[in-house]
matplotlib code that plots the C-alpha trace (Angstrom):
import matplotlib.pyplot as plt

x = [-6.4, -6.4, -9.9, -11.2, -13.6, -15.7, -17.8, -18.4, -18.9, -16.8, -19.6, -20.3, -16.8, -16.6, -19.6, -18.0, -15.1, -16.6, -19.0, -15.9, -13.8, -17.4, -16.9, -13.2, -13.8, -17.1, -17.1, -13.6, -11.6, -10.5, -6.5, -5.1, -1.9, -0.6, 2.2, 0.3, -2.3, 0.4, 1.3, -1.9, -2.2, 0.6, -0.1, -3.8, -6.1, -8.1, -8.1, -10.8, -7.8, -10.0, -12.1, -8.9, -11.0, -9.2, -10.7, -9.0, -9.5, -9.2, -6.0, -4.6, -5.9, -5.2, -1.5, -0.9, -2.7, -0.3, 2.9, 1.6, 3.7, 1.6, 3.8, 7.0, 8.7, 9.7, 12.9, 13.6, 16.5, 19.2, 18.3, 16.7, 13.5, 10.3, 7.5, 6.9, 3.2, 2.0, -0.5, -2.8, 0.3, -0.8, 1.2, -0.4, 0.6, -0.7, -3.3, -1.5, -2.1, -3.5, -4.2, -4.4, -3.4, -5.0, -3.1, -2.8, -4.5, -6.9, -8.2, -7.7, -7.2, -4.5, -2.2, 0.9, 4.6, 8.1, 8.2, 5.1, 6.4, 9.3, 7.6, 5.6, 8.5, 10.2, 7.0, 6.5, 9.8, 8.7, 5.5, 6.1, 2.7, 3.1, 5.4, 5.9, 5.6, 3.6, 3.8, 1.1, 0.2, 1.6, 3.6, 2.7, 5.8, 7.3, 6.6, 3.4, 5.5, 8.2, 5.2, 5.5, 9.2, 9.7, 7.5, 9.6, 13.0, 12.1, 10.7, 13.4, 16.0, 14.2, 12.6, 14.1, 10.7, 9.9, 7.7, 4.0, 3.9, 3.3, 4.4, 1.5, 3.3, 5.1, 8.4, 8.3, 9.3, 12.6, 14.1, 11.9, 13.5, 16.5, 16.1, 15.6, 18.9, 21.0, 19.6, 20.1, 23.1, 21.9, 18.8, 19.7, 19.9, 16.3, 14.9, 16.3, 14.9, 12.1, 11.6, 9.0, 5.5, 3.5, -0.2, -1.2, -5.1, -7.7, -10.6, -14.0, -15.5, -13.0, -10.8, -6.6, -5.4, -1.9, -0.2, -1.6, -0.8, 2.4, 3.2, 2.5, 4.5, 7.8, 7.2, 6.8, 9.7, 11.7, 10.2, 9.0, 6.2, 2.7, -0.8, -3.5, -5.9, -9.7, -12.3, -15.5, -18.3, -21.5, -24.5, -22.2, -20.1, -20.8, -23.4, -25.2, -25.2, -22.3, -22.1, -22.3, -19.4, -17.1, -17.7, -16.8, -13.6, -12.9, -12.5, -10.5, -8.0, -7.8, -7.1, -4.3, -2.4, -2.9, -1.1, 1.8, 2.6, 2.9, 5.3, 7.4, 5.9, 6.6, 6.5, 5.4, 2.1, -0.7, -4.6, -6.3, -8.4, -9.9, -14.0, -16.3, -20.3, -21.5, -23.7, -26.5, -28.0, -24.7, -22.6, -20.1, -17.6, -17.5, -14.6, -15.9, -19.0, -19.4, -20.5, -17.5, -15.4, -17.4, -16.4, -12.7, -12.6, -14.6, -12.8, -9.5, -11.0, -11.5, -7.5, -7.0, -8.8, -6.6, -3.5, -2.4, -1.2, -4.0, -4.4, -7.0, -7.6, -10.0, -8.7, -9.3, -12.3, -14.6, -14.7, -13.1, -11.8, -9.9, -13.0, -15.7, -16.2, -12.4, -12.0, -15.3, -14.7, -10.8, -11.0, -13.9, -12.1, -9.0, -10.2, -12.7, -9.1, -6.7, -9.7, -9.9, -6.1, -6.0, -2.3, -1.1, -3.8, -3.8, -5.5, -3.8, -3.8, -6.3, -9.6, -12.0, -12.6, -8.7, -7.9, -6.7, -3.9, -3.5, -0.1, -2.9, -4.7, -1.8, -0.9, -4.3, -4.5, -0.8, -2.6, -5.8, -2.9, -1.0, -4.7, -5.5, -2.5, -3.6, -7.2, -5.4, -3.0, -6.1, -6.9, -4.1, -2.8, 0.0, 1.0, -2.6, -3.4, -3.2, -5.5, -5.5, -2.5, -2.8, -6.0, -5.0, -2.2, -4.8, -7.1, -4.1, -2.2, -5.8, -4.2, -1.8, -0.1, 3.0, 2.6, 5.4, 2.7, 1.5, 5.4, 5.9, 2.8, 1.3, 3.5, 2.9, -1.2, -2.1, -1.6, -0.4, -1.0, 1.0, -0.4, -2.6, -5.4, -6.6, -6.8, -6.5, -9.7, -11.6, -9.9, -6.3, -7.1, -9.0, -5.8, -3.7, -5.7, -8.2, -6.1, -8.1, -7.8, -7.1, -4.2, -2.8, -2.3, -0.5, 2.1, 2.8, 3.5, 6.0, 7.5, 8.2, 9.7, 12.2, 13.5, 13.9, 17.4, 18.6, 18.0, 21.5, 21.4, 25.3, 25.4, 27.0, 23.8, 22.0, 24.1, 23.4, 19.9, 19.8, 21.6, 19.5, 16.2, 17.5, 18.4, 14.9, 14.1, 15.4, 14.7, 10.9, 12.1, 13.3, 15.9, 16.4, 14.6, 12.7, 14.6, 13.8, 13.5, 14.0]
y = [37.1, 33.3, 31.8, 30.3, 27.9, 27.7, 25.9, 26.8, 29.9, 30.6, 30.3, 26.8, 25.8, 26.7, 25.2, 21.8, 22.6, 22.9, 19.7, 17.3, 18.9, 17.6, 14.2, 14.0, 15.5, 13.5, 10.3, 10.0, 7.9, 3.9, 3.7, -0.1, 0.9, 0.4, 3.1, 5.9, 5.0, 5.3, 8.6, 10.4, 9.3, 11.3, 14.8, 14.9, 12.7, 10.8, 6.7, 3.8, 0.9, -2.0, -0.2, 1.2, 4.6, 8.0, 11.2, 14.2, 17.6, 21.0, 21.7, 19.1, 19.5, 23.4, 22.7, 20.5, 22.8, 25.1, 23.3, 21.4, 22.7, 25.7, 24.6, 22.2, 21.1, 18.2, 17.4, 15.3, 12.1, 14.9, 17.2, 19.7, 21.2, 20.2, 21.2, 23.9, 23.0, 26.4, 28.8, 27.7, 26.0, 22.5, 19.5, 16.5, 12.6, 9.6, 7.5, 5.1, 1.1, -0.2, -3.8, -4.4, -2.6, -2.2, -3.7, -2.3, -3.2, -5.6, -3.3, -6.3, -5.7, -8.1, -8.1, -5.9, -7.4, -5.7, -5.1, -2.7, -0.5, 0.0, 1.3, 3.3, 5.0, 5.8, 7.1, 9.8, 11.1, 12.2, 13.9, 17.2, 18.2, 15.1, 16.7, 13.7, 9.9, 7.2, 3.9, 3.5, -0.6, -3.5, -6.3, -9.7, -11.2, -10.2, -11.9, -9.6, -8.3, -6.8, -5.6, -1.9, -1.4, -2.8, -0.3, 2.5, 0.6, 1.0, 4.2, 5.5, 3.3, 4.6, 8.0, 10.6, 12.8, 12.3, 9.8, 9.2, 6.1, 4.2, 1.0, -2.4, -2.9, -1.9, -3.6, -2.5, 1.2, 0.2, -1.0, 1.8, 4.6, 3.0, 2.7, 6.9, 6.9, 5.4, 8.1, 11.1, 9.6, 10.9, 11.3, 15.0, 15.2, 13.3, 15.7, 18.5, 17.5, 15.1, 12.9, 11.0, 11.7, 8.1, 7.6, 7.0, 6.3, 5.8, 3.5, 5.0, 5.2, 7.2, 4.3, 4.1, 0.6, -0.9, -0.6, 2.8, 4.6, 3.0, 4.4, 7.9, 7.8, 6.5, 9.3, 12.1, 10.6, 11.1, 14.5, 12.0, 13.8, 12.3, 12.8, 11.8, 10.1, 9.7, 7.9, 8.2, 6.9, 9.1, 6.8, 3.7, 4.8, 7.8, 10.2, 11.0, 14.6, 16.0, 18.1, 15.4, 13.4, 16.7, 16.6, 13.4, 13.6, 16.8, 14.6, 11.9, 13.8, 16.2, 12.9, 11.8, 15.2, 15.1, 11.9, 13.2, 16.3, 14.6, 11.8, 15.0, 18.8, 20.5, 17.2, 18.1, 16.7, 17.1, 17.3, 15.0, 12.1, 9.7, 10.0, 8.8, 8.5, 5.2, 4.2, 2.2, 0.9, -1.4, -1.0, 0.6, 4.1, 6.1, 8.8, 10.1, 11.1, 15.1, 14.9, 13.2, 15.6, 18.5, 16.8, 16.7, 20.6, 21.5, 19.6, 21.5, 24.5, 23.4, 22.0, 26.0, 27.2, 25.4, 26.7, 22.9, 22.4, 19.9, 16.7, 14.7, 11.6, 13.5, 13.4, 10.1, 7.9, 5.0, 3.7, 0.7, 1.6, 4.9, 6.6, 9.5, 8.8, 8.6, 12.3, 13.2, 12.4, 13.2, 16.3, 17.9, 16.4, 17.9, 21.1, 21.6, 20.8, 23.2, 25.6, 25.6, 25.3, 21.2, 21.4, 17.6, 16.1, 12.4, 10.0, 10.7, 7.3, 5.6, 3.8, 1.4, 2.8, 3.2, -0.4, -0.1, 2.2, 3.0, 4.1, 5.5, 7.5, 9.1, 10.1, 11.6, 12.9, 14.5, 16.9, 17.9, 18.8, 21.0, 22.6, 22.9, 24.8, 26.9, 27.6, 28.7, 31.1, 33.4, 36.3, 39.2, 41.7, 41.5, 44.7, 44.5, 48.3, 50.6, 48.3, 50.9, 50.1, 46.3, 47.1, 49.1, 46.5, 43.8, 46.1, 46.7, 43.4, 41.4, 38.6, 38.7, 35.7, 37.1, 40.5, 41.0, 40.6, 37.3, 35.8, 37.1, 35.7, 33.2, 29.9, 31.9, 32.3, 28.9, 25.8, 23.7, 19.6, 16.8, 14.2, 12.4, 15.4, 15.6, 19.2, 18.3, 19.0, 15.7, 15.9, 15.6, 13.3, 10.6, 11.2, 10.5, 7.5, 8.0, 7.2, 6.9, 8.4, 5.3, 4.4, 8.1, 7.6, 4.3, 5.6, 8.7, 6.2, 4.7, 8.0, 8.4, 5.4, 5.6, 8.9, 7.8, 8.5, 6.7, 8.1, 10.7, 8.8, 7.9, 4.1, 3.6, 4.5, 2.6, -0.3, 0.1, 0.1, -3.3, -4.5, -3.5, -4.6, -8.1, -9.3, -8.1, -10.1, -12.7, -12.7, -13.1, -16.8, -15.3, -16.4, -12.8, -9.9, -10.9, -10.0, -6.9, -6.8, -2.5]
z = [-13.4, -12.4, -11.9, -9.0, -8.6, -4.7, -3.7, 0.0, 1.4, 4.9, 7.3, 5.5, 6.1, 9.3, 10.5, 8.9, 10.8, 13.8, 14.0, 12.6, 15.8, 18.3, 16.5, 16.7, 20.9, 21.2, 19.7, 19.4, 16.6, 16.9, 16.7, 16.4, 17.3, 20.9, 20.3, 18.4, 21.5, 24.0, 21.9, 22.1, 25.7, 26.5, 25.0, 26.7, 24.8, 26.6, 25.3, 26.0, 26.1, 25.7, 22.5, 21.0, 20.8, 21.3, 22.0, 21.1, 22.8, 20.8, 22.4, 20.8, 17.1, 17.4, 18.4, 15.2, 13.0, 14.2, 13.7, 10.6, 7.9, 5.1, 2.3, 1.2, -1.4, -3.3, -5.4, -8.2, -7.9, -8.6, -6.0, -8.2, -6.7, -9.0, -6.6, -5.0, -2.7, -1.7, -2.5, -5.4, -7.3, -9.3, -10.3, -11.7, -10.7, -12.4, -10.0, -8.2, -6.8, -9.9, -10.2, -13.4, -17.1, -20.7, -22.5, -26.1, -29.4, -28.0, -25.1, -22.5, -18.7, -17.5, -14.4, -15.0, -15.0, -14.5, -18.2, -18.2, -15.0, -16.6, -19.6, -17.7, -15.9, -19.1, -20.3, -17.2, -17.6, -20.8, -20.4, -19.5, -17.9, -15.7, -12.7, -11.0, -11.2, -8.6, -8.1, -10.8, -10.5, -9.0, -11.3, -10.5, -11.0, -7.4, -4.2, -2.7, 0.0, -2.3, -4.3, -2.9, -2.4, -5.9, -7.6, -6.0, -6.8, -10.3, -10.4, -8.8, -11.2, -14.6, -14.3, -12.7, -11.4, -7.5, -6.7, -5.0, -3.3, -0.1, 1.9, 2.0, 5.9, 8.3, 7.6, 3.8, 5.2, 6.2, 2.7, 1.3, 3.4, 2.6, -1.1, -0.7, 1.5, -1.1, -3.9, -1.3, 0.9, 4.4, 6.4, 6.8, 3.0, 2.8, 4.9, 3.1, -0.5, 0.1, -3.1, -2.4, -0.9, 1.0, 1.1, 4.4, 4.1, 7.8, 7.3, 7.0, 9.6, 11.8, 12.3, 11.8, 11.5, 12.6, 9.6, 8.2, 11.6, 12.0, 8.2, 9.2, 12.4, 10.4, 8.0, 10.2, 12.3, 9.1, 7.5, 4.4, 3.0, 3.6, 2.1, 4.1, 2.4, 3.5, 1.8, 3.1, 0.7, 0.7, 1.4, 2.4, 4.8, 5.8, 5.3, 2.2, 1.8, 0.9, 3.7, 6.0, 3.9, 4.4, 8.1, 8.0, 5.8, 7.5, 11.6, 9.8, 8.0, 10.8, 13.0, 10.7, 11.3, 14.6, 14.8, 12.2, 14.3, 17.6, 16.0, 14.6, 15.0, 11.5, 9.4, 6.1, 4.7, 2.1, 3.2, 0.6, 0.1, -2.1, -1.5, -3.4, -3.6, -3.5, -7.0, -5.1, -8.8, -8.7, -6.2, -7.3, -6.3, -9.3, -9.2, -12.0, -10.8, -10.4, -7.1, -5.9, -8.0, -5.8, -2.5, -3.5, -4.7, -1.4, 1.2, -0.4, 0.5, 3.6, 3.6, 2.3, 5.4, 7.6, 5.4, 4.4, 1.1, -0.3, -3.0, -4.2, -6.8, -9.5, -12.8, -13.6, -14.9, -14.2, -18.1, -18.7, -22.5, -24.0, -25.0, -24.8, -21.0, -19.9, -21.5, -20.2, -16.7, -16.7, -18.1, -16.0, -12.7, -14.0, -14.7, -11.5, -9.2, -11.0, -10.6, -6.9, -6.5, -5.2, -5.0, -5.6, -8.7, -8.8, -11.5, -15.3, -16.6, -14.3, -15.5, -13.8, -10.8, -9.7, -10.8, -13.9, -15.9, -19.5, -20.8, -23.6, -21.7, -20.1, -23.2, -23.4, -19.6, -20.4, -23.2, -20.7, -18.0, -20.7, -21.5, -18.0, -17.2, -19.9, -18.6, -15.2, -16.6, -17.4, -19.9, -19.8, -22.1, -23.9, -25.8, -26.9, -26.2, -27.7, -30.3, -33.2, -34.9, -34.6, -36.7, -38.7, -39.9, -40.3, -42.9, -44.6, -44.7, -44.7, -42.3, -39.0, -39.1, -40.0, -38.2, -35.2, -32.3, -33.3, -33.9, -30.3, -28.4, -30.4, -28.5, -25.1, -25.9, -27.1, -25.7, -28.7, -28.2, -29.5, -31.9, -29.6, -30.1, -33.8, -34.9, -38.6, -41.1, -42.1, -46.0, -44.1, -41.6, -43.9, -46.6, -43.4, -42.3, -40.4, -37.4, -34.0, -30.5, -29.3, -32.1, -32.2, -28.4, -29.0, -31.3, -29.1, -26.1, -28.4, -29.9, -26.7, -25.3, -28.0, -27.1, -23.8, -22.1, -19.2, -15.6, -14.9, -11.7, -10.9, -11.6, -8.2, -6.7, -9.3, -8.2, -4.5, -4.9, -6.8, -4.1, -1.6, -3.6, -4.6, -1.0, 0.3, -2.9, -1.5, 2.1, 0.3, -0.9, -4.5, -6.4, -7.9, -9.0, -12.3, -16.1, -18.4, -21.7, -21.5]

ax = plt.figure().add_subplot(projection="3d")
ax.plot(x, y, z, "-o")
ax.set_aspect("equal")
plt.show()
C-alpha cells in the first residue's frame, strides 16, 4: 500500500475553492496584456480597460477546468517518453533560475559561467533519481537577453533528459521554440512529445504582467507544457493563515489556466507554485520552512481536486553551505511532496533561498530522491508467507544472508545509496579517511562527470542548434558564443 499524506479534508478544500472563484468573479485579476485582455473579453469576462482588471465568471473557469488536460507526458531529446504526469506518479527536477553557485572546496557563492552549466548538464544525465534537467542558473558570460535561451541551448546540447525552463521576454520564445523545433523537426512532432515544460509565474497579488501572460499564451498556442507558478507570501503578500494563502494561490493559478485554455483548449499544464511564508525577524522567504512545505502539499490536493497534474518547489533549502540544514530541509520537503503525490518536484541542488545551486548537494538531493522513491513503494509481501519455513532455515543456518529469499529480494527491498551517504562503521571510515559529506559529495560529482558520454543527439541537429544560438548571439552585439573547456 502507497502512503498518503493530507492535509485538508474535502469540505476544507472546497470551501477554498469556492471563495478563490468570489475573488477571481468579485474582485477580479489585473492583466497587462492588451491581447490576453482582448482574449478574455471575448469569451464573457467582463474587463475595466483603464485598470487592466478582468473579472472572470464561473462559466468561464468551469469550461477550462474542463478542457484543461488530467494528465501528459513528457519525452526525452530522442523521443522516448520519460514522464508520465498522472495519478500520484513523482519525478524530481533540480530548482531552477539560480543566480549564483557554490563553488567547491572553499564553499564560495560566485556567479556561474558556461563552464559550470555544462558540468551541471553532464552531471543530471547521470543521476538516475533526477528524471529530468532545468535550467538550473544563469552564466554570466552571455549578454542577459540570451541568458534564458542559452541555458536551454546547452541543456539540450549536453544532457539528453527533458528540460524545465522558461523565457526572461517575450521575444526569447521564438529562438526558444525554435531551438525545440530543430531537436523534434516539426511543430506536430513538438506537440506530440513535448520536451520541455516553461514556468510561467502571476505576481502576487492577483496580477499577470506583459511578459508572463504573453509566455503562457505562446505555449498553449503551441501545446508546450506549462506550470503555473504562484507565489503568494503568507504575511507579505497575501494573507497569513495558511488558509487564506491557499485561497489566494488557489484564484491565481486558477486565473493562469483560464488564460492557457482559451489561447488553446486542451493545452497541457501543471498546477504548481512557489509560496513561501514570509520570516518577519529578517525578511526573508524561507522554502524550507514547514509551513511553506504544508502550503505546497495542500494546494496539490487542491490541484488533485481539480484533476490537474500538480508541481511545486519543496525539496530544497534556505542554508547557505552543504550541511545539517540543507538535508534537513531537503529531505523533509522531499518526502512530505512524494507523500501527497505533487507530481513535478522542484529544488534538488538549490540553497539560499532559490539563489544558489550546488553540484554537491545534488549529489546529495539525488540519494534522498532514490530513498524517497523507496518510502513510496510501501510495505508488501513478497513470498514472505507462509513464514514457517523461512524460520525454520534461520534456526538452523543461524544467518539468512545467503538463504534463496534474501538473494531474490534483498536489491528490490532496500534502497542501496552511492558513496555520497556514509554507511560504513567509525573503525572503517577513520582507516578510510575520515572523508566528509561535503568531500564525499565532491568526488561523486567528479566520478561522474568522467563517465559522462556525449548526448546521442545526431550532430546535424547539434549543428543546427549552434547555428541558431550563435546568430541570436550575435544579434545581442556578441562576437560569438563564449569557449568550453568540456
Amino acid at each position: 500500500m502507497r502512503p498518503i499524506l493530507r492535509l485538508l479534508n474535502d469540505e476544507l478544500v472546497e470551501r477554498i475553492v469556492s471563495e478563490a472563484r468570489d475573488v477571481l468573479c468579485k474582485l477580479g485579476v489585473e492583466v497587462h496584456n492588451q491581447g490576453v485582455l482582448s482574449m478574455l473579453r471575448d469569451h464573457g469576462a467582463r474587463v475595466e480597460p483603464t485598470k487592466s482588471r478582468v473579472f472572470l465568471t464561473n462559466t468561464i473557469i468551469d469550461q477550462a477546468l474542463d478542457t484543461a488536460p488530467k494528465s501528459f507526458k513528457l519525452f526525452d531529446v530522442l523521443g522516448n517518453e520519460t514522464h508520465d504526469f498522472s495519478d500520484n506518479n513523482i519525478y524530481f527536477t533540480p530548482g531552477s533560475a539560480a543566480l549564483n553557485i557554490l563553488d567547491y572546496p572553499h564553499g564560495e557563492i560566485r556567479k556561474p559561467t558556461t563552464d559550470d552549466y555544462v558540468r551541471y548538464a553532464k552531471l543530471v544525465g547521470k543521476l538516475k533519481n533526477i528524471a529530468s534537467q532545468s535550467t538550473a542558473f544563469i552564466p554570466a558570460d552571455v549578454h542577459e537577453k540570451i541568458s534564458d535561451s542559452y541555458r536551454l541551448y546547452l541543456s539540450l546540447l549536453y544532457c539528453e533528459k527533458p528540460v524545465v525552463t522558461g523565457a526572461f521576454s517575450i521575444e526569447a520564445f521564438a529562438i526558444m521554440k525554435d531551438l525545440q523545433l530543430a531537436v523534434r523537426g516539426t511543430e506536430e512532432e513538438l506537440a506530440a512529445k513535448p520536451l520541455t515544460i516553461f514556468s510561467c509565474c502571476p505576481t502576487s497579488p492577483l496580477k499577470w504582467g506583459e511578459v508572463t501572460s504573453q509566455n503562457l499564451v505562446d505555449c498553449a498556442a503551441s501545446s508546450i507544457p506549462v506550470e503555473l507558478i504562484s507565489m503568494p507570501l503568507s504575511g507579505f503578500v497575501a494573507p497569513v493563515t495558511l488558509v487564506g494563502t491557499l485561497v489566494q494561490h488557489t484564484a491565481e493559478t486558477l486565473s493562469g489556466v483560464v488564460i492557457s485554455q482559451l489561447a488553446n483548449p486542451g493545452a497541457p499544464l501543471l498546477y504548481g507554485g512557489s509560496p513561501a511564508i514570509f520570516d518577519l525577524r529578517y525578511e526573508t522567504t524561507p522554502m524550507g520552512a514547514i509551513e511553506t512545505e504544508m502550503i505546497d502539499c495542500a494546494y496539490s490536493e487542491i490541484g488533485k481536486f481539480f484533476g490537474l497534474p500538480t508541481q511545486a518547489y519543496i525539496s530544497l533549502s534556505d542554508a547557505k553551505q552543504l550541511d545539517a540544514q540543507a538535508g534537513l530541509e531537503s529531505a523533509m520537503g522531499a518526502t512530505l511532496a512524494a507523500l501527497s503525490g505533487i507530481n513535478s518536484i522542484s529544488g534538488p541542488g538549490m540553497l539560499d533561498f532559490e539563489s544558489c545551486q550546488s553540484m554537491e548537494k545534488l549529489v546529495l538531493d539525488n540519494e534522498i530522491c532514490g530513498m524517497v522513491y523507496r518510502l513510496i513503494e510501501g510495505i508488501e509481501p513478497k513470498d514472505d508467507f507462509p513464514s514457517l519455513p523461512k524460520f525454520e532455515e534461520l534456526l538452523r543456518e543461524k544467518h539468512l544472508l545467503i538463504s534463496e529469499h534474501t538473494r531474490r529480494y534483498l536489491r528490490g527491498e532496500f534502497y542501496l545509496p552511492g558513496q555520497t551517504i556514509d554507511r560504513t562503521n567509525r573503525t572503517r571510515w577513520q582507516g578510510e579517511g575520515g572523508v566528509t559529506l561535503l568531500a564525499r559529495a565532491h568526488r561523486e560529482v567528479e566520478r561522474l562527470l568522467d563517465e559522462y558520454s556525449p548526448s546521442r543527439l545526431p550532430e546535424s541537429i547539434k549543428r543546427e542548434m549552434k547555428k541558431l544560438m550563435e546568430a541570436e548571439a550575435r544579434r545581442h552585439g556578441m562576437k560569438g558564443l563564449p569557449k568550453t573547456n568540456w
